[in-house]
C-alpha positions in Angstrom: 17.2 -5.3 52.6 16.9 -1.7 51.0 19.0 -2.8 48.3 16.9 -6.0 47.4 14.0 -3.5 46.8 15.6 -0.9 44.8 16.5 -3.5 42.4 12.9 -4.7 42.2 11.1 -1.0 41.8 14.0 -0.8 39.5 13.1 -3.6 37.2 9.3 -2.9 37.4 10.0 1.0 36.3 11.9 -0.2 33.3 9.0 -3.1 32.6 6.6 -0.5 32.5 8.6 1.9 30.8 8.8 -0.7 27.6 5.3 -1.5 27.6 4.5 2.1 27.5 7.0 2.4 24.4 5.6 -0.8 23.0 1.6 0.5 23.4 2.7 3.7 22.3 3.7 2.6 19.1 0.7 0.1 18.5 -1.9 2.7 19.6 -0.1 5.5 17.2 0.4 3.1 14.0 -3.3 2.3 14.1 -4.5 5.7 14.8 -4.4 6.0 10.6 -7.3 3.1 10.6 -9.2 4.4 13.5 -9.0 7.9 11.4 -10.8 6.3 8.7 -13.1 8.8 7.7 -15.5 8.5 4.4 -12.8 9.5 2.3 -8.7 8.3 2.0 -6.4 9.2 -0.4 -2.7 7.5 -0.9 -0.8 8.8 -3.6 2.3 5.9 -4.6 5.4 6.2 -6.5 7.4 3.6 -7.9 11.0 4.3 -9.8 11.3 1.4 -12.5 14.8 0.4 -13.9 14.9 -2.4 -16.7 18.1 -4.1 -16.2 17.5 -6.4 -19.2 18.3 -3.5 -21.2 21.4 -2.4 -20.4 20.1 1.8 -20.2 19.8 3.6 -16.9 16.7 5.1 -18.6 14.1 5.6 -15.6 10.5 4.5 -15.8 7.9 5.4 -13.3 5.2 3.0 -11.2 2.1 5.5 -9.9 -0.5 4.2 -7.9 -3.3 6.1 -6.4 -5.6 4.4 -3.9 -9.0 6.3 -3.4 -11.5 5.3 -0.4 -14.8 6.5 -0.3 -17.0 5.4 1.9 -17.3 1.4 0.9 -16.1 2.0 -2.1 -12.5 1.7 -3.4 -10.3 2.2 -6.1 -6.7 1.3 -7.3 -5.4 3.0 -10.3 -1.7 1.9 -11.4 -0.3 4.2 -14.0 2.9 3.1 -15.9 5.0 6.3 -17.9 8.1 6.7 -19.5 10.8 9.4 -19.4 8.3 11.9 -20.6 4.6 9.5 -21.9 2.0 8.3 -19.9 1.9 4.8 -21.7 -1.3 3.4 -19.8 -2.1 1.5 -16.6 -5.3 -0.6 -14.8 -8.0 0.5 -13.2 -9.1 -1.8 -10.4 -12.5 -1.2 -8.9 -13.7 -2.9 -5.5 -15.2 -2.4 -2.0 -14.2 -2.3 1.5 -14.6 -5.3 3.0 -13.2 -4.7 6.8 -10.5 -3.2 8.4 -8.7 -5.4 10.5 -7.3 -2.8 13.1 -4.6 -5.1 15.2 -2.4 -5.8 12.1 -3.4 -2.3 10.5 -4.7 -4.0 7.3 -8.0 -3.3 4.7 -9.1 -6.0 2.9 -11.2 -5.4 -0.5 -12.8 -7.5 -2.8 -12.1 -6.4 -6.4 -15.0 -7.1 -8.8 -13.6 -4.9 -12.0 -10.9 -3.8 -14.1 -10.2 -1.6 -16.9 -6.9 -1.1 -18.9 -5.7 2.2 -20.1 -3.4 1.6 -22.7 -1.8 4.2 -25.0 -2.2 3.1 -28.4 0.2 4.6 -30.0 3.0 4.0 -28.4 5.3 1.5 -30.9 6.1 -1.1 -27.8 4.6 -1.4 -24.7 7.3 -1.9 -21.8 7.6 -4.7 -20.5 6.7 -3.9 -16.9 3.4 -2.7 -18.0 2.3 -5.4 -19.7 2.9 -7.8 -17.6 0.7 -5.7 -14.2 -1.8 -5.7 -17.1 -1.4 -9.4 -18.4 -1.9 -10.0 -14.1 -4.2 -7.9 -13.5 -6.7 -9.6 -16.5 -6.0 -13.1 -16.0 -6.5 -12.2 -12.4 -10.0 -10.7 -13.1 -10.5 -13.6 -15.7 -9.9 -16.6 -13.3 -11.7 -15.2 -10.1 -14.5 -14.5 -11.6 -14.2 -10.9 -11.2 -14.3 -11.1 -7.4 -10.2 -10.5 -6.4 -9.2 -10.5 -2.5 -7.2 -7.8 -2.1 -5.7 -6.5 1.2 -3.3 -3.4 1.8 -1.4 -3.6 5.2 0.0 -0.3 6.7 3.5 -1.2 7.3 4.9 2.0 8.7 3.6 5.4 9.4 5.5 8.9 9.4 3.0 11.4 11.1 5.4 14.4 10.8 5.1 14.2 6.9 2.3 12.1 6.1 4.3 9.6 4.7 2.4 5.5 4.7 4.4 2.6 3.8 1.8 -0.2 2.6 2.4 -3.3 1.3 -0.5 -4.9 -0.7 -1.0 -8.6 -1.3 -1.4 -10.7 -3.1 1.9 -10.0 -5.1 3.8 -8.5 -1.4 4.8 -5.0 -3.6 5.6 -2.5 -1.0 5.1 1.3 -1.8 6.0 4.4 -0.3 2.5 6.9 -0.2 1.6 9.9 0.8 -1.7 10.2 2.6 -3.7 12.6 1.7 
């Protein structure tokens, strides 16, 4: 009869144990949303290899994602080995935080393209985000859903992985 029991407390130690685990890491992943204060800052990186080419030369992907208050804004900057060759400025607002999957949506409702003009030919990884990005603005009617879903958090170094969608890029961010 004792043995029966220990079993059971047993089993309902370790059932409680996992749900503890499993909370624990729901609760601490949306801790960044619930922090959301009147200002949020990810800084992106992106490494860029054109295979097409046949050079190992590295290009660079940059996004910066500032929040403030309502208000937010996506700036994708494209540069070479050592020139900034240009990038899109996306301007929207907040339109909710959807806490359970950890995801903002925005609505997008303008662009601008930085482009260096000098350059003799524009890569073509940056002119096709810009070619996207300005039918995108074109076709919706300058009103673009946009939602950015916080895939993984490192607390210990501040480091966000978000993926944003439409398009499902995923980005490794520092939160600043």
């Amino acid at each position: 009869m004792m043995n029966k029991y220990s079993h059971w407390r047993s089993a309902v130690i370790i059932c409680l144990l996992a749900i503890t685990i499993v909370a624990g890491a729901v609760f601490g992943g949306m801790s960044v949303l619930n922090e959301h204060t009147s200002s949020e800052k990810f800084a992106c990186v992106a490494d860029v290899y054109n295979t097409k080419s046949g050079t190992a030369v590295k290009n660079q992907f940059k996004l910066h994602i500032d929040i403030e208050e309502q208000d937010v804004l996506f700036k994708y900057i494209y540069s070479t080995v050592d020139t900034v060759v240009g990038g899109l400025h996306l301007k929207g607002r907040v339109k909710n935080i959807q806490a359970s999957t950890m995801t903002y949506h925005f609505v997008i409702n303008s662009g601008a393209i930085d482009l260096d003009l000098s350059i003799d030919k524009v890569p073509a990884e940056i002119k096709r985000v810009i070619d996207q990005g300005r039918k995108a603005l074109e076709v919706t009617g300058n009103h673009i859903p946009l939602s950015m879903e916080v895939s993984q958090v490192f607390n210990l170094d501040k480091t966000v992985i978000i993926r944003i969608m439409p398009g499902n890029s995923i980005w490794s961010c520092q939160k600043n």
